[in-house]
C-alpha positions as CSV (number, residue, x, y, z in Angstrom):
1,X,0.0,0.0,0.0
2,X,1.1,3.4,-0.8
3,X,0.4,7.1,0.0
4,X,0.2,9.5,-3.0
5,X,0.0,13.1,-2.9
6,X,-3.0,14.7,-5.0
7,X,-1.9,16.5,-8.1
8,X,-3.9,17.5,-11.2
9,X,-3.4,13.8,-12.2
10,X,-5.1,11.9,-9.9
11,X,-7.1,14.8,-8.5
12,X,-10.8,13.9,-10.7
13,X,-10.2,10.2,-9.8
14,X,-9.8,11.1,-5.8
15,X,-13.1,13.6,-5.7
16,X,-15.2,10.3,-7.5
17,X,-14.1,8.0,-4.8
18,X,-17.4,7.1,-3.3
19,X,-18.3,5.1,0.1
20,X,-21.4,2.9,0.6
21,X,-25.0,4.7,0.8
22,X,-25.2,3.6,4.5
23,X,-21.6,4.8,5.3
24,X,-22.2,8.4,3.5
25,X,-23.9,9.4,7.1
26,X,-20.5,9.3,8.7
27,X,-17.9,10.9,5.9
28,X,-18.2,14.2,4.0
29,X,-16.8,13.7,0.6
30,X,-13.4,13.8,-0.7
31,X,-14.1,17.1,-2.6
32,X,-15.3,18.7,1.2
33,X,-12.2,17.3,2.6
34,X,-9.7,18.9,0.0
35,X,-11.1,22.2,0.5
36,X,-11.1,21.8,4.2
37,X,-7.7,21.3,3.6
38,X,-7.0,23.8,1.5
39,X,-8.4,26.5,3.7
40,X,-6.5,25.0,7.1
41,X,-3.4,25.2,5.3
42,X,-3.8,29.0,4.0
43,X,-4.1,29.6,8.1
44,X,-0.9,27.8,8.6
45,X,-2.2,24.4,10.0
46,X,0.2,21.5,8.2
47,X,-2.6,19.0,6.2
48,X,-1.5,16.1,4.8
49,X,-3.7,14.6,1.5
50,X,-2.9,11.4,0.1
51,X,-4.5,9.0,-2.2
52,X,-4.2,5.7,-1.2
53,X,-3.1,3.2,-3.8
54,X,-3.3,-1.1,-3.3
55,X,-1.3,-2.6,-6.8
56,X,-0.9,1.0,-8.9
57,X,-5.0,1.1,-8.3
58,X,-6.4,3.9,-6.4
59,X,-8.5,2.3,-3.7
60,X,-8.5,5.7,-1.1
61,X,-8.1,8.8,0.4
62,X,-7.2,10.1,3.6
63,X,-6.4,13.4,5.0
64,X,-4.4,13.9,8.3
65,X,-3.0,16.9,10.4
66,X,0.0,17.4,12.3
67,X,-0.3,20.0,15.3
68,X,2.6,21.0,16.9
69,X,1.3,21.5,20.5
70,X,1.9,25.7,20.6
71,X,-1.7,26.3,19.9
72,X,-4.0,24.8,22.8
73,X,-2.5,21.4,23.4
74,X,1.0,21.3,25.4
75,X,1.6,17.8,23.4
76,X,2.2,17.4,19.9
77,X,0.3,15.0,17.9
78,X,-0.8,13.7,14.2
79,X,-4.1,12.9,13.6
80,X,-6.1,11.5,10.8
81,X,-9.1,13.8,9.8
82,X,-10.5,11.6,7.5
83,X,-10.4,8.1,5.9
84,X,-12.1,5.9,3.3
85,X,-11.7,3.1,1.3
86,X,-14.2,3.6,-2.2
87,X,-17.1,1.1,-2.1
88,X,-15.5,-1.1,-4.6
89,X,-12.6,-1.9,-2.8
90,X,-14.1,-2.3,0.9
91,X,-14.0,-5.6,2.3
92,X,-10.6,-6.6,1.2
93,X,-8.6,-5.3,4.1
94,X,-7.6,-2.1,2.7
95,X,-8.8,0.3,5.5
96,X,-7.0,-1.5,8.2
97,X,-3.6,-1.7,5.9
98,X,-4.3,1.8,5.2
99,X,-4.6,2.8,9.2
100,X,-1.4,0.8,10.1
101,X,0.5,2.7,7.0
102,X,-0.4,6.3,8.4
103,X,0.7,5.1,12.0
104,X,4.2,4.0,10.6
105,X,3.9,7.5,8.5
106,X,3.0,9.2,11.9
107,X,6.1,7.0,13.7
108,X,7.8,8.4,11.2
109,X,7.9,11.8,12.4
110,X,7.5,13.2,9.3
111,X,6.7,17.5,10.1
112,X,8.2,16.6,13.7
113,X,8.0,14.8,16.8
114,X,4.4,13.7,19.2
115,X,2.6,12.0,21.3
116,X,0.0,10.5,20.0
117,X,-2.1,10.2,16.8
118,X,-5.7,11.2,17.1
119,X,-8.9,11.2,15.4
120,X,-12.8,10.6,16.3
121,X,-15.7,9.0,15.1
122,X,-19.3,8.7,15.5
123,X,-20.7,6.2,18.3
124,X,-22.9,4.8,15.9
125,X,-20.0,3.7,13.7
126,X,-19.4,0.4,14.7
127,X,-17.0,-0.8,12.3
128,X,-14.7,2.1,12.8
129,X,-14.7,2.1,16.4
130,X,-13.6,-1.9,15.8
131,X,-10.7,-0.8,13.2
132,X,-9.4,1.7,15.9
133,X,-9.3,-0.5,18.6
134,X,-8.1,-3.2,16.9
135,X,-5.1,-1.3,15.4
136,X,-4.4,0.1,19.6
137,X,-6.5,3.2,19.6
138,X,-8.1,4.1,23.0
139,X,-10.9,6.2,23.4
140,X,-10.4,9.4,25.1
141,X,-13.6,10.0,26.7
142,X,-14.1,13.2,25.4
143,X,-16.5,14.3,22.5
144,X,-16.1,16.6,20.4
145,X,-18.8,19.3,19.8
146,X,-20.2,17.2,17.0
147,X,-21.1,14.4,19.3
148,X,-18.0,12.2,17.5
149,X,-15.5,10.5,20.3
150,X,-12.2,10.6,20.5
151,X,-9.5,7.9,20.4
152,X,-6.0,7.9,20.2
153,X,-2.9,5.9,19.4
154,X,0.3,6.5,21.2
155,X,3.2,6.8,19.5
């Protein structure tokens, strides 16, 4: 499995990337998330955008942050904003190859040193909160504002 940045070659192919019916309740699409990005990174946050290829076939996207801790954590820390796996490609073990290769990215230390690698997800989404946990995130117990939870992994 590999990461890929987006460019103008692989940008229209990323944006049509599409999830199940039933999972579209807990992702915004890849489009939303590129221009989230694009915005955080014009106010200095560092956003990282990758395709995700399996065998030269583009099979995913994720986006992920790194936070340096100045701002209002005193710990610095990665943390995946957002990742899927396109509906035609889901059930083959991609999402869980794709979670361990942005924790070795994160071990890496690629834009600096932290903690931990965070994201959240919503209660209701079962199969996530099994990924997670299974790959050694712990839930927080806080919630975000949007009534997701919070996990993390520690590096």
């Amino acid at each position: 499995m590999e990461f890929r940045e987006i460019t103008w070659d692989n940008f229209i192919e990323c944006i049509e990337l599409q999830v199940t019916e039933e999972q579209k309740r807990f992702i915004s699409s890849n489009q939303h998330a590129l221009a989230e990005a694009y915005i955080a990174s014009k106010e200095g946050q560092v956003i990282l955008t990758f395709a995700i290829y399996k065998d030269l076939k583009m099979v995913g996207f994720i986006s992920m942050y790194y936070d340096d801790g100045d701002g209002n954590f005193d710990y610095s820390s990665y943390g995946v904003f957002k990742i899927m796996i396109d509906r035609r490609y889901q059930g083959k073990g991609y999402g869980k190859e794709a979670m361990r290769r942005a924790l070795e990215f994160s071990k890496a230390f690629p834009c600096g040193k932290a903690r931990v690698v965070e994201l959240t997800y919503k209660p209701e989404n079962v199969i996530a909160k099994n990924l997670y946990s299974s790959l050694g995130f712990v839930e927080t117990g806080n919630t975000h504002p949007s009534g997701e939870l919070y996990a993390e992994f520690t590096l």
